[in-house]
N, C-alpha and C positions, 0 to 999 in steps of 0.2 A: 504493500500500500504506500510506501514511505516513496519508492522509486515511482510509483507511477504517481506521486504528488510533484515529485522535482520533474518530471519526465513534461508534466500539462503548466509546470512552474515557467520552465525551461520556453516552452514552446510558447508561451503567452509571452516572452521574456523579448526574443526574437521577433513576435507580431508588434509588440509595442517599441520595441528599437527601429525597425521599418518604418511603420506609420511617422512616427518622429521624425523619420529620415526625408518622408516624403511631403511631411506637413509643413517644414521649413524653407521649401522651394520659393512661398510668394515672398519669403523675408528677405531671402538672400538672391533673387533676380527680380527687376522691373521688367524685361522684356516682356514685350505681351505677345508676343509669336513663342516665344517660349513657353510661355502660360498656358497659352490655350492648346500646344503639341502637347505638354506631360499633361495637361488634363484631358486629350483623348486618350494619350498612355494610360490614361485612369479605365477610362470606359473599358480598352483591351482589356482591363487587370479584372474588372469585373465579370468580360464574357467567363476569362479563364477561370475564376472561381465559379460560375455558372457548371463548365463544364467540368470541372475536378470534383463539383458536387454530386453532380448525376453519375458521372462516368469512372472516378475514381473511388469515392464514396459509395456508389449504387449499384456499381458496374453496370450504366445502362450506356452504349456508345450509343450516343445523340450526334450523329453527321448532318443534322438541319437544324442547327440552334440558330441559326441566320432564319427561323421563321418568326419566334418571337422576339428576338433584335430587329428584325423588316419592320413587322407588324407596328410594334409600339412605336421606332421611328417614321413609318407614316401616321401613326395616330398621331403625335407630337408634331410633326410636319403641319399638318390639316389643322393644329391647332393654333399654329404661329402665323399661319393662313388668312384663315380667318383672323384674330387680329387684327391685320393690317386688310382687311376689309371695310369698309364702311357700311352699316347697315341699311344704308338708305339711298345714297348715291351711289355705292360701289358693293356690292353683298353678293355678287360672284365673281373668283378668282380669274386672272384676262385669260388663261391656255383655256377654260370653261366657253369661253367667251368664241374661240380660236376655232375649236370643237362645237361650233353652232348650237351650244346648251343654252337656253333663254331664263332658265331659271337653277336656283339652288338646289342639287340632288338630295334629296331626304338623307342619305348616308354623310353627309356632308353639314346638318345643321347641327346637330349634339357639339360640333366640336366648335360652334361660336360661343358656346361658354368656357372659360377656360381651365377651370374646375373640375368640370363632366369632361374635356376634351381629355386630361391628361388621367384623368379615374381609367376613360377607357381605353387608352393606349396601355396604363399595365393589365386590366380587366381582359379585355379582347383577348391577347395572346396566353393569359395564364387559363381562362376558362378552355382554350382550345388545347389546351395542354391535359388541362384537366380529362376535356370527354376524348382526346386523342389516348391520352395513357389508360384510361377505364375501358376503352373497348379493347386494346392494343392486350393490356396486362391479363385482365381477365379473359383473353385466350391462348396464356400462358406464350406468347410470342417474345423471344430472348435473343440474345446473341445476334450473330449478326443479321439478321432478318430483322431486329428496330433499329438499325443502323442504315440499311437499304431502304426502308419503309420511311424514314423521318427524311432521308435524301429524298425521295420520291418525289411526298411530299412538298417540300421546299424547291426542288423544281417545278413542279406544277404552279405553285404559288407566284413563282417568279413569272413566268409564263400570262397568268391570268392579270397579273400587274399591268404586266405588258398591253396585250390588248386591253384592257379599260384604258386605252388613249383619254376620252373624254372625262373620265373621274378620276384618274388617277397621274394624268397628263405621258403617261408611257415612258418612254427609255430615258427621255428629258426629264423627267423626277421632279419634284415641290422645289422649288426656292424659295421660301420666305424671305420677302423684302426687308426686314426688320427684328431685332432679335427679340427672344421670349419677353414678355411682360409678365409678372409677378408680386402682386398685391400694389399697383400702382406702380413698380420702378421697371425699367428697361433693364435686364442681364448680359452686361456685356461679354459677347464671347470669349474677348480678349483680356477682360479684365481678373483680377484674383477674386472676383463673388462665384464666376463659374467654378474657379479652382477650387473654391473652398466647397461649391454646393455637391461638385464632385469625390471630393476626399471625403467630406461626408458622409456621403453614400457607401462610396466604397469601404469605407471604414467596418458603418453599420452592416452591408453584405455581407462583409468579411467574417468579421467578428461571430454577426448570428451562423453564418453556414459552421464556422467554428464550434461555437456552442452547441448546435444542430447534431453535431457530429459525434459531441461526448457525451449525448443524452443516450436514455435508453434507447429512444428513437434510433438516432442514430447507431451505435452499436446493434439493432437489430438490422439494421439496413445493410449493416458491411456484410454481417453473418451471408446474410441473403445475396451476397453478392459472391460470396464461393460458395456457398453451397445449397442453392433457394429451397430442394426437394427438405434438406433437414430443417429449416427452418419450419416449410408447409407443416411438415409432420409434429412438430413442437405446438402446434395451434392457430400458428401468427397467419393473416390471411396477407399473403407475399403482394396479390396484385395492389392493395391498398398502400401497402409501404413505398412499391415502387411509383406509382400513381403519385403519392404524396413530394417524393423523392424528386420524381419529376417535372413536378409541373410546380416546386421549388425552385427547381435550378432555371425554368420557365422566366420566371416572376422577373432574379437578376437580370437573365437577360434582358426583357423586357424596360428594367430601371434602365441599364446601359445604351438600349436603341435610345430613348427618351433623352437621357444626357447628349448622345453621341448627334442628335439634329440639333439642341441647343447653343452647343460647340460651334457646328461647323454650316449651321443655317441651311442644308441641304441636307434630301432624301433622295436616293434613286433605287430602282430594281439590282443595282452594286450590291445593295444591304444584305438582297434576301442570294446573292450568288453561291451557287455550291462550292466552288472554289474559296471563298471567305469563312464559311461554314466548317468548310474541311480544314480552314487552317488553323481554326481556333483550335481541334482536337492535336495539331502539332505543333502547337503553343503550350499546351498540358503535356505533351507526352515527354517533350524535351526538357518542360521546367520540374516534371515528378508528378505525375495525375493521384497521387493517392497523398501529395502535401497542397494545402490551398498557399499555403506562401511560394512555395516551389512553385506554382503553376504561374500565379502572378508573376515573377520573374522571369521565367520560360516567354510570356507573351511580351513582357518589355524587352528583352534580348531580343526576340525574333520582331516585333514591330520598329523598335529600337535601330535595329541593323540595316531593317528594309529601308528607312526613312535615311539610312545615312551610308550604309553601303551598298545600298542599290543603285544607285547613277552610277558607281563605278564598275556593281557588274554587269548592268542592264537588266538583259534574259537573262544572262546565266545567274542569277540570283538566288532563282527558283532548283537551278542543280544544285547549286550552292547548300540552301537549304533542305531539298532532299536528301541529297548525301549525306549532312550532320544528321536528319530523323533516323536515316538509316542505320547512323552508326550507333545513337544511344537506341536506339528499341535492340538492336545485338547487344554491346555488349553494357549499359545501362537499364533494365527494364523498368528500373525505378525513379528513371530521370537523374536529373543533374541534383536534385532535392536528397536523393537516394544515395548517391555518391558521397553526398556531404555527408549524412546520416554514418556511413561506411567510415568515412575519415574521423569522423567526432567519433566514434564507437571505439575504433580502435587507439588512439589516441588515450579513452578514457581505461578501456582496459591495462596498456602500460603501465600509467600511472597507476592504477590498482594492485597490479601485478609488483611492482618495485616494493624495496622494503624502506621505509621510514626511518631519514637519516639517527634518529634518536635510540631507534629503536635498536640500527646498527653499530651505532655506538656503545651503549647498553652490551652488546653481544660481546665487544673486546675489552671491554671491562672484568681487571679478576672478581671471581666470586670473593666474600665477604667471611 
């Protein structure tokens, strides 16, 4: 009990060194181009605990988490939209206008409040989580058939974006002319209120998937994640847990899409691409899918890189990083999180193993 007190000491020790680490960015830089990159670094950080939740914690591979990150960024998109609407003069958006629409699409007025707009950018994508995982679980479908299934999915979606040209303005995506409004004041992208509403979040993501994880709840979840058949047999009804599990890791997502148009004033069919989707799970696997701080890192490493050695290697970027995925699922299966895990262990064991200079001193000392 004593070791798994320092073990959950230790680990909170490390999440509060981090957070520290990353809370100090607006003190110590003005730039606002800087500001607003490490707080979409933020939003990456969040998919990756999304996906370390479900998939490391759950063991559910989710290859279409780009449905509720899409999702809730065009809810959030359509809400910053509207906005900059005027309800009397101007109350439909101009590509509406473009697309021969004469009037506001029913789907399109819930989000002139902005209140209800952003309720249902996290609501929308977690509810379809919700009856996606209850019909999915409860026909006991695992492995990689909900990894083919949620990609499917997420293609399709991307697809149907596409053609609603007229509601959805198609592959040109929402621009909001102006950034979020918020109980009366403008949120500048660029300024430290995003930064801070973003570390925020992720903060609290963090933290509760954390807590999530050392609850009973959670220790039933991992159970069920080697070996779901003993779990069934002990009483526990599995598809509820996964269900639960999932349409969790849903929700973050969903904060992230919502941040991530705040940020950067644009939504496109980009959001919901499989290829995006797919890289978050290579964002986890590299930083340790079974640590949420390890996966965090893992996403800022690889988004990190992209953003700064990617003009130098263009395409080959993506060789680039497939060959490092390749190399730690060989010979890392635990990620780079895992590795560290390995080096502190060992490390900790020497020191245990050694005898205590006193102690050896004591031994050449004559008896008395």
């Amino acid at each position: 009990m004593t070791n798994l007190y320092h073990s959950k000491t230790a680990q909170w020790a490390v999440y509060a060194v981090f957070f520290v680490a990353v809370g100090v960015v607006p003190l110590i830089t003005s730039d606002s181009f800087l500001l607003n990159q490490f707080a979409v670094y933020g939003v990456y950080a969040m998919l990756a605990v999304s996906i370390s939740l479900g998939w490391g914690f759950g063991g559910i591979l989710n290859l279409g988490q780009g449905i509720a990150f899409g999702l809730a960024a065009y809810g959030m998109g359509m809400t910053m939209q509207m906005q900059s609407q005027d309800p009397v003069s101007s109350p439909i958006p101009p590509f509406m206008l473009n697309n021969s629409l004469d009037h506001l699409p029913a789907l399109w007025v819930p989000f002139s409040n902005t209140t209800l707009g952003i309720i249902l950018a996290l609501a929308v994508p977690t509810l379809f989580y919700v009856i996606f995982g209850t019909l999915v679980f409860a026909a006991r479908v695992s492995g990689p058939f909900i990894a083919i299934m949620t990609l499917a999915v997420l293609s399709a979606l991307n697809t149907l974006i596409i053609d609603m040209q007229p509601y959805t303005n198609g592959v040109n995506g929402l621009t909001p002319p102006s950034p979020l409004k918020l109980f009366g004041a403008d949120i500048d992208p660029y300024g430290a209120t995003s930064y801070w509403i973003v570390f925020g979040l992720l903060v609290l993501t963090t933290c509760g998937a954390k807590l999530l994880t050392q609850s009973k709840f959670g220790l039933v979840t991992q159970a069920l994640r080697g070996d779901p058949e003993r779990v069934r047999f002990l009483g526990y009804n599995v598809a509820v847990y996964e269900t639960v599990i999932y349409a969790i890791s849903g929700f973050i997502a969903a904060v992230a899409g919502c941040c991530f148009v705040m940020l950067v004033q644009y939504v496109s069919p980009a959001q919901l691409d499989t290829n995006f989707s797919i890289g978050m799970v290579i964002w986890v696997g590299i930083g340790g899918r079974f640590s949420l701080i390890g996966s965090i890192i893992g996403a800022l490493m690889i988004q990190g890189g992209q953003s700064y050695l990617g003009d130098q290697f263009l395409n080959s970027w993506l060789l680039v990083l497939g060959g490092f995925f390749i190399l730690v699922v060989r010979f890392l299966p635990k990620g780079l999180a895992g590795l560290l895990e390995t080096v502190l262990g060992m490390v900790g064991t020497r020191r245990r193993s050694s005898p205590l200079p006193q102690a050896a001193g004591a031994a050449d000392m004559p008896s008395q």
